[in-house]
TORZAKOL-226331 format. One line per field, with one value per residue (C-alpha): residue number from 1; x negated, y negated, z negated. Coordinates in pm, whole numbers, plus 32768, in hexadecimal, padded with zeros to 4 digits. Example, Ala and Ser with C-alpha at 12.3 -4.5 7.8 and 13.67 -1.06 7.14 Angstrom:
REM TORZAKOL-226331
resi	c(1, 2)
east	c(7B32, 7AA9)
north	c(81C2, 806A)
up	c(7CF4, 7D36)
REM end
This chain:
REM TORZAKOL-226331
resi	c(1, 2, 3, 4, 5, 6, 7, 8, 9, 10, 11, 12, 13, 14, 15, 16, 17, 18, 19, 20, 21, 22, 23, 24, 25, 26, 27, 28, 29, 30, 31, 32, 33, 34, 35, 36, 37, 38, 39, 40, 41, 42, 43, 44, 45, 46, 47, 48, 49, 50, 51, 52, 53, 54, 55, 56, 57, 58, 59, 60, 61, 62, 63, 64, 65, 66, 67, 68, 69, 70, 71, 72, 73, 74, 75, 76, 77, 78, 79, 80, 81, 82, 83, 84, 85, 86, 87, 88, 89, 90, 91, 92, 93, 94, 95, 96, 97, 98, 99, 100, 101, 102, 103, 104, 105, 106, 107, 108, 109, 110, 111, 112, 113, 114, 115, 116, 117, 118, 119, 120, 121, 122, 123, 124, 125, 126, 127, 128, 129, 130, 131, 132, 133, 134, 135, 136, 137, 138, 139, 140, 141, 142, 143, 144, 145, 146, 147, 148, 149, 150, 151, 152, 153, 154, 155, 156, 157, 158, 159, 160, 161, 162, 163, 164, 165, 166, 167, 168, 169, 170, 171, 172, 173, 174, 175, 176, 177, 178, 179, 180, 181, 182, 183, 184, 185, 186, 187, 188, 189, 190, 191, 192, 193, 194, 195, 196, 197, 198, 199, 200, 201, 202, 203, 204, 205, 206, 207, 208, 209, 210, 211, 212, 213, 214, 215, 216, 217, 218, 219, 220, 221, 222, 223, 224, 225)
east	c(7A4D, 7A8D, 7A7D, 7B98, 7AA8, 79F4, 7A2D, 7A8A, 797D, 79BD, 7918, 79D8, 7ACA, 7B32, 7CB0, 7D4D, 7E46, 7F33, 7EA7, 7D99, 7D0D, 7BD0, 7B34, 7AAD, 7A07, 7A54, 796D, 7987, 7ABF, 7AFE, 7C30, 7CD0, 7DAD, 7E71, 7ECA, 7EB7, 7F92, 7EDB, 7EFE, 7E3E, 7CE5, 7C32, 7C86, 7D69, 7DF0, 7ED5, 8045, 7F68, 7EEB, 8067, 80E5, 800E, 8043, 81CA, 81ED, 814F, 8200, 8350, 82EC, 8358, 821C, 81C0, 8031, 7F5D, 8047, 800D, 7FF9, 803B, 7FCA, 8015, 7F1B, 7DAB, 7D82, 7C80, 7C7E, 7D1E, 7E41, 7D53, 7C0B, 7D4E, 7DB8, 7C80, 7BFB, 7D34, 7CE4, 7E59, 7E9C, 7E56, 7E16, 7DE8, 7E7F, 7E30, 7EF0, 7E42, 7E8C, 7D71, 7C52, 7B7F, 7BF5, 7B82, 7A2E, 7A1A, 7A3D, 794C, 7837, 7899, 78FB, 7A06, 7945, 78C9, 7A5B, 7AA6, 794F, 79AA, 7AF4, 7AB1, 79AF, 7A91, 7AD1, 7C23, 7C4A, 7CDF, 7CCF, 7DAE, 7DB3, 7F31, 8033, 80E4, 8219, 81F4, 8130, 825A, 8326, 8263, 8194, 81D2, 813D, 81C3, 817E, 820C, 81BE, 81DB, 812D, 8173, 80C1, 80AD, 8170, 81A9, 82D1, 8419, 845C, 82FE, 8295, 814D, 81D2, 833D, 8316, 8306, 8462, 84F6, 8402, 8512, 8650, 86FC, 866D, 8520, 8563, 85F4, 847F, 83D8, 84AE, 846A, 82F9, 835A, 838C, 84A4, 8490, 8358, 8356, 8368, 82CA, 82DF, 81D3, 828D, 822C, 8367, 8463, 8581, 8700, 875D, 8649, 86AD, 8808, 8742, 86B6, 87D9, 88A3, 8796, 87D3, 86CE, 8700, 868A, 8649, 85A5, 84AC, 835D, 82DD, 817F, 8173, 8060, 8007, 8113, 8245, 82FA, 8250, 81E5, 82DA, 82D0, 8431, 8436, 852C, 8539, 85B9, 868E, 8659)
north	c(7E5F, 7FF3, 802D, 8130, 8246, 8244, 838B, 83AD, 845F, 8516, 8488, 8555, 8660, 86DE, 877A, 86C2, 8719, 86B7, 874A, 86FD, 8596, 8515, 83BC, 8387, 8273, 821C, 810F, 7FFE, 806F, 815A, 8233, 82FF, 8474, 8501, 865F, 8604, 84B8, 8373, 8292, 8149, 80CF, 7F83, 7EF0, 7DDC, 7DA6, 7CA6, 7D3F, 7DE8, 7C8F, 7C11, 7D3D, 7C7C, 7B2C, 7B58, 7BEE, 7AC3, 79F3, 7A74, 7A5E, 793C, 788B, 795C, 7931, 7A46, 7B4F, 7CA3, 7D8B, 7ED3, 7F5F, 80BE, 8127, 80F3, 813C, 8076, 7F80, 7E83, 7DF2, 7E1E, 7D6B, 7C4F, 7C59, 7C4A, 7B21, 7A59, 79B1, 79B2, 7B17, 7BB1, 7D23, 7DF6, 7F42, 8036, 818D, 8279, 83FA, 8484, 848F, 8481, 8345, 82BF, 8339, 829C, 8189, 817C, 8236, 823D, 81C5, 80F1, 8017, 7F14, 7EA0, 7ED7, 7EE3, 7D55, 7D9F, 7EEA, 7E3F, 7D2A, 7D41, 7D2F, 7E91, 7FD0, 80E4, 821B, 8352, 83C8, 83EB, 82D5, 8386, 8402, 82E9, 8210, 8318, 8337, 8215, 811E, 7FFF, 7EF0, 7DE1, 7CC2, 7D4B, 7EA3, 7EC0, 7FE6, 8062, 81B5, 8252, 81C5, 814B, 81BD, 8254, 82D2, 83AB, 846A, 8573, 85FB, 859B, 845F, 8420, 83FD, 82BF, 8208, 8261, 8207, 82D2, 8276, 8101, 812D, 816F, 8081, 7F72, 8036, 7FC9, 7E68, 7D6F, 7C70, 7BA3, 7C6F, 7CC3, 7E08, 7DE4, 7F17, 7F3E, 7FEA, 803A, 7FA5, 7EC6, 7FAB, 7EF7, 8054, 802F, 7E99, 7F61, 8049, 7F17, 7E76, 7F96, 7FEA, 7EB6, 7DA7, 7C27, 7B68, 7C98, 7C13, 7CAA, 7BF2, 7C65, 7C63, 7C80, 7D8E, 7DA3, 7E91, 7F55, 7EC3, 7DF7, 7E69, 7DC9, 7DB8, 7DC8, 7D22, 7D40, 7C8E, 7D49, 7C5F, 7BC7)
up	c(87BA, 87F5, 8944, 89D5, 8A06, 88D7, 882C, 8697, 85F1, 8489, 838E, 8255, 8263, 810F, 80CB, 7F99, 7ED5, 7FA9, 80F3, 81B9, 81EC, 82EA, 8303, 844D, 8512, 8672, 86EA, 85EE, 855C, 840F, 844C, 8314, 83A6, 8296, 8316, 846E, 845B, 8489, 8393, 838E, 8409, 83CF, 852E, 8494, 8314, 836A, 832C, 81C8, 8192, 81AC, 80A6, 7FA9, 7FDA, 8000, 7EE4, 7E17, 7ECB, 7E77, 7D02, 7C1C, 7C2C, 7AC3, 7A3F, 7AC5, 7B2A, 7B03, 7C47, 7C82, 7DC4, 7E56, 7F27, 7F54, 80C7, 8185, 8062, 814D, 8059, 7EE2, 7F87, 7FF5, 7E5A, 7DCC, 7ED2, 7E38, 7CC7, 7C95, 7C4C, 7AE7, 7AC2, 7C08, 7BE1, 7D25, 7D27, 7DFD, 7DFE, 7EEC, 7E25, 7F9B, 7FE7, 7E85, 7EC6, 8034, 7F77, 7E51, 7EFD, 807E, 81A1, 8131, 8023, 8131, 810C, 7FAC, 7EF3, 7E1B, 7DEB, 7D66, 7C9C, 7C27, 7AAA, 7AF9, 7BBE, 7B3F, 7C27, 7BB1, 7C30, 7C3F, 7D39, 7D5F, 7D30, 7C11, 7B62, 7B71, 7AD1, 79D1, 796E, 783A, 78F2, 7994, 7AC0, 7B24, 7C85, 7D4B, 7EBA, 7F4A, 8047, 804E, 819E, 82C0, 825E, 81D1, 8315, 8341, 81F7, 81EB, 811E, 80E2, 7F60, 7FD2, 8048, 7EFE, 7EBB, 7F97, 7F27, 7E0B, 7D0C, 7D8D, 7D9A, 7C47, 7BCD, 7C73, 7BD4, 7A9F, 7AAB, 7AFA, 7A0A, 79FE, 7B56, 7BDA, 7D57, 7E16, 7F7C, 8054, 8158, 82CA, 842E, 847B, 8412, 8359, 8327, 82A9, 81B7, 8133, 80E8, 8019, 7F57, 7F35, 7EA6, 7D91, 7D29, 7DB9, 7DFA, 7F17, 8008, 814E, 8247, 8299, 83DF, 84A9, 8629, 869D, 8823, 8880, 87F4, 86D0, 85C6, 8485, 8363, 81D6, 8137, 7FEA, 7EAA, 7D88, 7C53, 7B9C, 7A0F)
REM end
C-alpha cells in the first residue's frame, strides 16, 4: 500500500513526440504524466481488465479472435489478453516510444514482461489515430484505451478519434461483427449517441465503482455484418 506522504520520485523523463512524458514511482505504485496530466498507474487494472474482457464478450463466440488494442500504458489490459487462451493475435498500438521501452527494458516489464513475450504479441509503434486510418489490417476487436475518455483527451488530435469520422475508422479496422470497447474516466451518454450514430449495434456502458467520484465505465459498439 502507498502511504499518503510518500513522495513520487522520477525515474525517466524523456519528451516524445508528442510532448513530454515521466514514469514515476510513489511507494509501491508506477505512475505514467504525459505533459503534466496523470494518466494511469498500477494501483488497480480492474475497469482495463473489464475493456478486454467486454469486448470478447460482446463478440459472437468466433474461434480465436483477433484484438486490437490502443494503448500500451502500464500493460494492465495486454498482460489481461495475453493471460486469456481465447484471444488470437495481440496487436498493441503505442505512439510514445518511452513507454515501449519501460516496458521491454524498464520499469514496467514486471507487469507486461509474458505477454510481451507471448508469440501472439505485436507491438507497433504508431499513433493510434492515424494507424486506423491507414492500416490494411483488420480485427475482430478494437480496445481503446488511449485518453481518458472521450471527454478526457490527452492531446487535441485526439478529439476527432470520437466523432464520427473517427468512429468511422475504427469500424474500418473491424471486421464484420467485431467489437469496439472504449476505455473512459467516466461514463459518457453523449458519447453512446456518438456510437450509435456512426452506426454501431448494441451500444451499452459497462461500469466499475472506484472509492470515490464517479466510476470508471467502458462503452461498447458493435459494428454490424
Amino acid at each position: 500500500m502507498t502511504a499518503a506522504y510518500d513522495s513520487p520520485v522520477v525515474l525517466d523523463r524523456r519528451d516524445g513526440p508528442y510532448g513530454e512524458v515521466v514514469l514515476r514511482r510513489q511507494g509501491a505504485l508506477l505512475q505514467i504524466i504525459a505533459n503534466g496530466c496523470f494518466l494511469m498507474d498500477t494501483s488497480d487494472g480492474r475497469s482495463e481488465r473489464l475493456l478486454v474482457d467486454a469486448a470478447y464478450g460482446a463478440l459472437d463466440g468466433r474461434p480465436a479472435p483477433e484484438v486490437l488494442i490502443g494503448g500500451l500504458g502500464v500493460g494492465f489490459s495486454l498482460a489481461h489478453a495475453a493471460a486469456d487462451a481465447r484471444w488470437g493475435r495481440i496487436t498493441v498500438v503505442e505512439r510514445e516510444p518511452a513507454v515501449i521501452g519501460w516496458h521491454r527494458g524498464g520499469p514496467l516489464g514486471e507487469l507486461s514482461a509474458a505477454a510481451l513475450a507471448d508469440p501472439r504479441t505485436g507491438i507497433v509503434q504508431a499513433d493510434l489515430v492515424n494507424y486506423v486510418n491507414e492500416t490494411s489490417d483488420t480485427f475482430d476487436a478494437l480496445c481503446l484505451d488511449i485518453d481518458n475518455g472521450p471527454d478526457w483527451t490527452v492531446t487535441e488530435d485526439n478529439d476527432g478519434l470520437y466523432a464520427s469520422a473517427g468512429l468511422a475508422s475504427c469500424a474500418r479496422v473491424l471486421r464484420p461483427g467485431g467489437v469496439l470497447a472504449v476505455w473512459s474516466a467516466k461514463p459518457s451518454p453523449e458519447f453512446e449517441g456518438s456510437l450509435r450514430n456512426a452506426g454501431f449495434q448494441q451500444v451499452r456502458t459497462e461500469e466499475v465503482p472506484v472509492a470515490r467520484g464517479v466510476p470508471d465505465a467502458v462503452h461498447l459498439g458493435v459494428r454490424p455484418g
